[in-house]
KOLVEX-67883 format. One record per atom (N, C-alpha, C, CB): x, y, z; atom name. Coordinates in pm, whole numbers, always signed. Atoms other than C-alpha are relative to their C-alpha. Glycine has a CB too. Layout:
<rs>
       X       Y       Z   a
       X       Y       Z  CA
...
</rs>
This chain:
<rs>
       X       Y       Z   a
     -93      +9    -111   N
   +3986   +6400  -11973  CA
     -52     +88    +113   C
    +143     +42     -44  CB
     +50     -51    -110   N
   +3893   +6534  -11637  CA
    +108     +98     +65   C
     -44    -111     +87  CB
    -141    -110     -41   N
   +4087   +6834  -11519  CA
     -16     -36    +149   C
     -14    +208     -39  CB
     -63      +2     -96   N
   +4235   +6842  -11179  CA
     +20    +152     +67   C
    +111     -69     -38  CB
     -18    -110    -112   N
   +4188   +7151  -10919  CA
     +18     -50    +123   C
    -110     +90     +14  CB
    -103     +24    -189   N
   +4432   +7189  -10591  CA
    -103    +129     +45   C
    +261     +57     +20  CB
     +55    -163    -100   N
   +4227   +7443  -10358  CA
     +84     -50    +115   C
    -216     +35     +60  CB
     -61     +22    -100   N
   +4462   +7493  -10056  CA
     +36    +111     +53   C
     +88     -75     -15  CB
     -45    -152     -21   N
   +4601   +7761   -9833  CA
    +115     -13     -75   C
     +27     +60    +157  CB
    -118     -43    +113   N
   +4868   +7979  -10038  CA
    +165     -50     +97   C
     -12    +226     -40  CB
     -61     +17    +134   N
   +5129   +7842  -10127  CA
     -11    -124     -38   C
    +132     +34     -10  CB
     +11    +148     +46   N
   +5057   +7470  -10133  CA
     -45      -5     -85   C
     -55     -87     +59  CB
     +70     +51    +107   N
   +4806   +7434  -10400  CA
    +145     +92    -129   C
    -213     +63      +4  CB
     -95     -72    +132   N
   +5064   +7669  -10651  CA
    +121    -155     +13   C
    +102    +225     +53  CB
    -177     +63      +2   N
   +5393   +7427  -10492  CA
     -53    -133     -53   C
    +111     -20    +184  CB
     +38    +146     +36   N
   +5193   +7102  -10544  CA
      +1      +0    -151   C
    -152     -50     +61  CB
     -12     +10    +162   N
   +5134   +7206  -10912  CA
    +100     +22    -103   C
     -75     +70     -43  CB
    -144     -32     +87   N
   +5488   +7310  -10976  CA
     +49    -129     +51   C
    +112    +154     +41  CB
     -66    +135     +13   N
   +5548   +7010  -10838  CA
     -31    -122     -77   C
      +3     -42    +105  CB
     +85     +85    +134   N
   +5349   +6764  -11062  CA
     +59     +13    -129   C
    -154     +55     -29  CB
    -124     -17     +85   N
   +5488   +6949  -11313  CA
     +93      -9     -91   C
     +34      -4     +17  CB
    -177     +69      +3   N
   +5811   +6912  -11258  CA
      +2    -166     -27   C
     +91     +23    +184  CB
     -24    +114     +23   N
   +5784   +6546  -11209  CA
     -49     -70    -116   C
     -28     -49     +91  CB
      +0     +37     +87   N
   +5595   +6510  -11538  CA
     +43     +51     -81   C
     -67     -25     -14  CB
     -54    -103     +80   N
   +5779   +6736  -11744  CA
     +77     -42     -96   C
     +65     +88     +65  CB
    -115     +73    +142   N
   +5946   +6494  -12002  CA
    -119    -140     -31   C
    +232     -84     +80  CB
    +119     +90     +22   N
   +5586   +6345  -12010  CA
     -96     +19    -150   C
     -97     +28    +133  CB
     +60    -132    +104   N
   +5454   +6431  -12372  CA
    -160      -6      -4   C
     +59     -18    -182  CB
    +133     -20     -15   N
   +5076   +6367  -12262  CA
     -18     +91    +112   C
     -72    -124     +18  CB
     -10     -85     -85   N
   +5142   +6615  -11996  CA
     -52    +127     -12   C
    +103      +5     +21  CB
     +45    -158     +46   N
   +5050   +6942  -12172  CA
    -180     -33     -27   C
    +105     +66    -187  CB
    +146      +8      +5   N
   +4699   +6750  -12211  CA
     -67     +55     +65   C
     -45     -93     +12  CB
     +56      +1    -107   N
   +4640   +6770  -11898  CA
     -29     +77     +87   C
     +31     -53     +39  CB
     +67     -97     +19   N
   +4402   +7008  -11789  CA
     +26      +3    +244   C
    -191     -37    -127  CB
    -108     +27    -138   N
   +4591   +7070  -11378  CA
     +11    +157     +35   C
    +186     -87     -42  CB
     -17     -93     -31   N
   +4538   +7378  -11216  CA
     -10     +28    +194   C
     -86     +58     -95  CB
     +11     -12    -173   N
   +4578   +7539  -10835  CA
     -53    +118     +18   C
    +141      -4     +93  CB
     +79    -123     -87   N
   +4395   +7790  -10642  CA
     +29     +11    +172   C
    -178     -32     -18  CB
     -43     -74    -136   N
   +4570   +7965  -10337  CA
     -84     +73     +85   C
     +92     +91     -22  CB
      +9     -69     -93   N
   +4388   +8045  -10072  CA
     +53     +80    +118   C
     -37     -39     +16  CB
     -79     -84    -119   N
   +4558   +8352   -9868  CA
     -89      +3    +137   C
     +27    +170     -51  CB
     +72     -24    -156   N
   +4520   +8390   -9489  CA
    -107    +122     -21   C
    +131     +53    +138  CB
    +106     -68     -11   N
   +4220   +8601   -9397  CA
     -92      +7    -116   C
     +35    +111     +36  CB
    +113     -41    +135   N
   +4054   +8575   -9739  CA
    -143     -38      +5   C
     +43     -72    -140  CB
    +152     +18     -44   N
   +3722   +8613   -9731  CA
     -87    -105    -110   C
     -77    +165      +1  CB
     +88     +96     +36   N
   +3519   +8303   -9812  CA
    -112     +19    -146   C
     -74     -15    +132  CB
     +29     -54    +113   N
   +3281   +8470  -10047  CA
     +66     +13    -120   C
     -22     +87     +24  CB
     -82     -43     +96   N
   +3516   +8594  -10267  CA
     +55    -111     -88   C
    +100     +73     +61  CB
     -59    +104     +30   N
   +3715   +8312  -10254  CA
     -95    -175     -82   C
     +66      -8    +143  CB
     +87    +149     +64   N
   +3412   +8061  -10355  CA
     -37     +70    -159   C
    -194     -54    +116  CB
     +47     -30    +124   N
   +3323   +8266  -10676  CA
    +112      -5     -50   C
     -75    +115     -25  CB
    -151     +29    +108   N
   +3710   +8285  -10838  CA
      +8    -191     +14   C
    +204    +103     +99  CB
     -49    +140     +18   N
   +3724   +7908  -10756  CA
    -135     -51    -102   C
     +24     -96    +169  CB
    +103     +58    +108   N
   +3416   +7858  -10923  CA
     -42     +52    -139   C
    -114      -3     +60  CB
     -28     -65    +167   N
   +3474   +8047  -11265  CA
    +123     -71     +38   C
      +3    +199     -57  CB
    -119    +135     +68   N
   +3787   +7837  -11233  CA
     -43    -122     -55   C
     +95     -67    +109  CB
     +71    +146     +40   N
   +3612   +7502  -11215  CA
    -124     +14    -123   C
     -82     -67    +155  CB
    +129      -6    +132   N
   +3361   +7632  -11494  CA
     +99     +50     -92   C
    -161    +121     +16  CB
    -103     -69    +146   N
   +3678   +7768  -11726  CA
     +45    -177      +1   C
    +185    +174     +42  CB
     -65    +125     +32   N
   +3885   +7455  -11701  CA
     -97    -159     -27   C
    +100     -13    +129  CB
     +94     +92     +46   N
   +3552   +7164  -11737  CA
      -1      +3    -119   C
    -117     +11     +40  CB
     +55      -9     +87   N
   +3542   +7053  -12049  CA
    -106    -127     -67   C
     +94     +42     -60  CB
    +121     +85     -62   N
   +3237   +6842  -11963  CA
     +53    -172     -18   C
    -168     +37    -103  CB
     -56     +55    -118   N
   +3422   +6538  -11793  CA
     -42     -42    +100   C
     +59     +52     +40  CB
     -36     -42    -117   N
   +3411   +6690  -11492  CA
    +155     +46     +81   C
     -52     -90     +51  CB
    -123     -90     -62   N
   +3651   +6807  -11241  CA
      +4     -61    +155   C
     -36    +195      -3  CB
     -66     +44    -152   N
   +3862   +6684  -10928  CA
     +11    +107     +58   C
    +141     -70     +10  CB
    -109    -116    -109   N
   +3915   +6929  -10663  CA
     +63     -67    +117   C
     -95    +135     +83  CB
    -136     +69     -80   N
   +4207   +6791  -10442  CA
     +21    +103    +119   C
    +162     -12    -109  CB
     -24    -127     -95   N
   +4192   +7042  -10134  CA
     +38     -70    +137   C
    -148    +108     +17  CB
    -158     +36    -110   N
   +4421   +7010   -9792  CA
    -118     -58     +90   C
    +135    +169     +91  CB
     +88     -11    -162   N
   +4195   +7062   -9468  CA
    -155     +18     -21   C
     +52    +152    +104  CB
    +159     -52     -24   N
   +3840   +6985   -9446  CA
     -82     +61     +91   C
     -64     -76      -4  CB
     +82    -105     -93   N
   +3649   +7250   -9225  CA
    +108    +146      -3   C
     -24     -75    +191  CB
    -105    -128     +64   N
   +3945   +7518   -9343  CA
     -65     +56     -79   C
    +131     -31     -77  CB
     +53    -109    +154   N
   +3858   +7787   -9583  CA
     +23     -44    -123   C
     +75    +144     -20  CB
      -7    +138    +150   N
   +3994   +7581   -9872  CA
     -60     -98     -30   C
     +99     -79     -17  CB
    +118    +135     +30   N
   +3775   +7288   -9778  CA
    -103     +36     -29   C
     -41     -95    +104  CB
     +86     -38      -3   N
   +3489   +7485   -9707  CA
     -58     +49    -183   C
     +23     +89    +114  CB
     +44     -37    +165   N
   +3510   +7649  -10080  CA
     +18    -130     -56   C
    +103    +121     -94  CB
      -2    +131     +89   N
   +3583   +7317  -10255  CA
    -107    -101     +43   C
    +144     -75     +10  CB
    +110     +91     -32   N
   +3296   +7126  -10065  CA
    -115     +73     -42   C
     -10     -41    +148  CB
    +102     -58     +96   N
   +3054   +7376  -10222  CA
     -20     +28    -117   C
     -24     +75     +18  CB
     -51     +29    +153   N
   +3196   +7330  -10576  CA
     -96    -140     -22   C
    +202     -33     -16  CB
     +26    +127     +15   N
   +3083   +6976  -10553  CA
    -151     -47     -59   C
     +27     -52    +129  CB
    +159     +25     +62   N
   +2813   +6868  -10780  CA
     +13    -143     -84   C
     -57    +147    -124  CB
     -28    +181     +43   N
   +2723   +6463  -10823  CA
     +31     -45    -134   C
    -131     -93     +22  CB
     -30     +65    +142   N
   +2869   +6326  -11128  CA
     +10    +127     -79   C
    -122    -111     -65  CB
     -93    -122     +68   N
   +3026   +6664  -11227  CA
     +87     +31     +30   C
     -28    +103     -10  CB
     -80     -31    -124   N
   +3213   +6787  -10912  CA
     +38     -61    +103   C
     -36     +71     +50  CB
      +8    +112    -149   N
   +3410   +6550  -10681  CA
    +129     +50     +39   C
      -6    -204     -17  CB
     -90     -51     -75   N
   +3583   +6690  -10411  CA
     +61    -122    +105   C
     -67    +122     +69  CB
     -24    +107    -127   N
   +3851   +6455  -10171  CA
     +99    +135     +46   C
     +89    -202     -33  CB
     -74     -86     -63   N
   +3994   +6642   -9912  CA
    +194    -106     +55   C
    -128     +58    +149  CB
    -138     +40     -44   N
   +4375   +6554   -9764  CA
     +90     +12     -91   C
     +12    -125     +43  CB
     -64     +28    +118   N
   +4564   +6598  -10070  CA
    +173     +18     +35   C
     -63    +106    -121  CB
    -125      +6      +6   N
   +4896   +6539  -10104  CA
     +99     -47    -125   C
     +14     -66     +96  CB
     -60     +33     +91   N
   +5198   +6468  -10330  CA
     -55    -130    -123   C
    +109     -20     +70  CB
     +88    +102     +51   N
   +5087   +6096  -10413  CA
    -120     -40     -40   C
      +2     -53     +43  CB
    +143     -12     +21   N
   +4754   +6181  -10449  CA
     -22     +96    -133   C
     -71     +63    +138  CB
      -7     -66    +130   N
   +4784   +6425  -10731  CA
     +78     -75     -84   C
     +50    +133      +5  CB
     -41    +101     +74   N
   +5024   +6201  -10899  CA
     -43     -66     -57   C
     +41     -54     +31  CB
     +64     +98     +17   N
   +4801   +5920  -10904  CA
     -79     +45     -71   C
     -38     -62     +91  CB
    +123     -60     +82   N
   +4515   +6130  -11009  CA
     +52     +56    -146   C
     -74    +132     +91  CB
     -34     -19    +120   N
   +4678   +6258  -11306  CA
     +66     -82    -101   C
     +52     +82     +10  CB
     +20    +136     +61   N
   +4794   +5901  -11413  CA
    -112     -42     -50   C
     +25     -89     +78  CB
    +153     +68     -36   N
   +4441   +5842  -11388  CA
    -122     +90     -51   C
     -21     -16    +177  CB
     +65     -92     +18   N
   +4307   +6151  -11537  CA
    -165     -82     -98   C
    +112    +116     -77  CB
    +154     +24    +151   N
   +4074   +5975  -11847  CA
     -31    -135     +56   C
     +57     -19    -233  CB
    +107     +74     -82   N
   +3922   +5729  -11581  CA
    -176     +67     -19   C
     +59     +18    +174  CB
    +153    -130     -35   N
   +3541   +5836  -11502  CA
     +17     +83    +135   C
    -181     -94     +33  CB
      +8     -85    -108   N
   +3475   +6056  -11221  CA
     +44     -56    +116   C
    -121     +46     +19  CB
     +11     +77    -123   N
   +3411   +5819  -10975  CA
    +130    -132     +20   C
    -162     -68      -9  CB
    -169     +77     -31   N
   +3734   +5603  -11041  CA
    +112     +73     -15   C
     +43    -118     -96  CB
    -126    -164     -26   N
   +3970   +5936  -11056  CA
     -72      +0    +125   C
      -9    +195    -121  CB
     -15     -55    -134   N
   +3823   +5987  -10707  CA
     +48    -187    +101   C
    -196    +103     +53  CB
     -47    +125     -75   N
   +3898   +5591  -10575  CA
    +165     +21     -42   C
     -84    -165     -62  CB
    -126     -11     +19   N
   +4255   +5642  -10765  CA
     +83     +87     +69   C
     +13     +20    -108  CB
     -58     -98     -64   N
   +4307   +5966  -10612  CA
     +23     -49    +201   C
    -111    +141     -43  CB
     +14     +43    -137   N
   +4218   +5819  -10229  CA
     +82    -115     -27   C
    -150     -26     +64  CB
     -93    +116      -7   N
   +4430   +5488  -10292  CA
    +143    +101     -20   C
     -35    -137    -137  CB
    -118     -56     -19   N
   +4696   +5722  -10387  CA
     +63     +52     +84   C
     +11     +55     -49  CB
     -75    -114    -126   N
   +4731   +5948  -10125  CA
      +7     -66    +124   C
     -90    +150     +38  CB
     -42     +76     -96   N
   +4715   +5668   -9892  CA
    +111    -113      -4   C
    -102     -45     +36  CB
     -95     +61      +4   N
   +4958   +5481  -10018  CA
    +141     +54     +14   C
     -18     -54     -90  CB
    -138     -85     -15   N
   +5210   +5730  -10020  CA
     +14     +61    +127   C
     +13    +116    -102  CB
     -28     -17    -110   N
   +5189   +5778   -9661  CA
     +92    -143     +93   C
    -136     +43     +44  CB
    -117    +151     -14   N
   +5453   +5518   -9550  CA
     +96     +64    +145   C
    +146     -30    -199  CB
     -85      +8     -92   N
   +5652   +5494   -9234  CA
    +169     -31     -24   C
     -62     -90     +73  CB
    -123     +30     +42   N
   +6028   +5524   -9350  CA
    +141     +15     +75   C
      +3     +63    -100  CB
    -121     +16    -110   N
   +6229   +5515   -9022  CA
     +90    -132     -34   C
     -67     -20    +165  CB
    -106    +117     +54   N
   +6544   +5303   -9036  CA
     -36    -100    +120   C
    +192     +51      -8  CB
     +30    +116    -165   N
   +6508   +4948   -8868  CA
    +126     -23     +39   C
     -81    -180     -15  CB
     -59     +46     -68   N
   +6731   +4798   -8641  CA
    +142     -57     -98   C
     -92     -85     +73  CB
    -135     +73    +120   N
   +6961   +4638   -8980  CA
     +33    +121     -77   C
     -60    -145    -137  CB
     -13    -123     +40   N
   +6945   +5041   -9104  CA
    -116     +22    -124   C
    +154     +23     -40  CB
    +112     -22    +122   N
   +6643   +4937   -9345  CA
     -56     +56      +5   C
     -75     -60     -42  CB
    +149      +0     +29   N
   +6398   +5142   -9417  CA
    -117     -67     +14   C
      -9      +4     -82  CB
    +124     +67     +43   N
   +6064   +5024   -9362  CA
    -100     +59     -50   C
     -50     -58     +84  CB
     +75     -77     +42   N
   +5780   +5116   -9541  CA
    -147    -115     +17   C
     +58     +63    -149  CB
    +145     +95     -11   N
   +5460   +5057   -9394  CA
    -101     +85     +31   C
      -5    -120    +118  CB
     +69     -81     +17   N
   +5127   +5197   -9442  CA
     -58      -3    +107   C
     -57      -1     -96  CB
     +54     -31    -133   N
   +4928   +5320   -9126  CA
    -188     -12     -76   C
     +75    +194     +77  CB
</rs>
């Protein structure tokens, strides 16, 4: 199974994983699943911050590989998670969001490379336009 790392600034990557979670939490393949986050605080220095993420991603592999799911690419969170990245070990998608970790952990015992198409279909699908129309519907439409 392929574990799952959030790199993000603090507190997202912790709230995203209490949120996951939460929403699988009456899931009993859930405790499989190898789902961890790494908080990047303001000012933290880059250095630092690329060696704890990377004894993370080398504790939790248990040769797989490993998703890292991180917010902002050219941010300090992207920056460390785009140097994690090693082909057909380490696959980093940046933008992460609710639906995107979801998906990916549906999707965990895929291979690498279809946990990272599952993870990008996810997180774009769950971006939806849900203003009320004109009859008070909801619409939901993807951009």
């Amino acid at each position: 199974m392929i574990a799952i790392v959030v790199i993000a600034h603090q507190p997202l990557a912790s709230a995203l994983v209490a949120a996951a979670k939460h929403v699988y939490s009456r899931d009993p393949c859930a405790a499989s699943r190898e789902l961890v986050g790494f908080d990047v605080p303001p000012a933290a220095d880059a250095g630092a911050s690329l060696a704890e993420a990377k004894t993370l991603v080398q504790r939790v592999d248990k040769g797989q590989g490993v998703l890292i799911l991180t917010d902002i690419p050219g941010a300090t969170p992207g920056n460390v998670a785009s140097r994690l990245a090693q082909p057909g070990q380490v696959a980093v998608v940046a933008g992460v969001n609710m639906p995107m970790l979801l998906r990916s952990l549906c999707y965990c015992e895929l291979s690498l490379q279809e946990l990272v198409g599952k993870a990008l279909a996810g997180g774009t699908a769950g971006i939806q336009d849900l203003a009320p129309t004109a009859t008070g519907d909801a619409t939901q439409k993807t951009r």
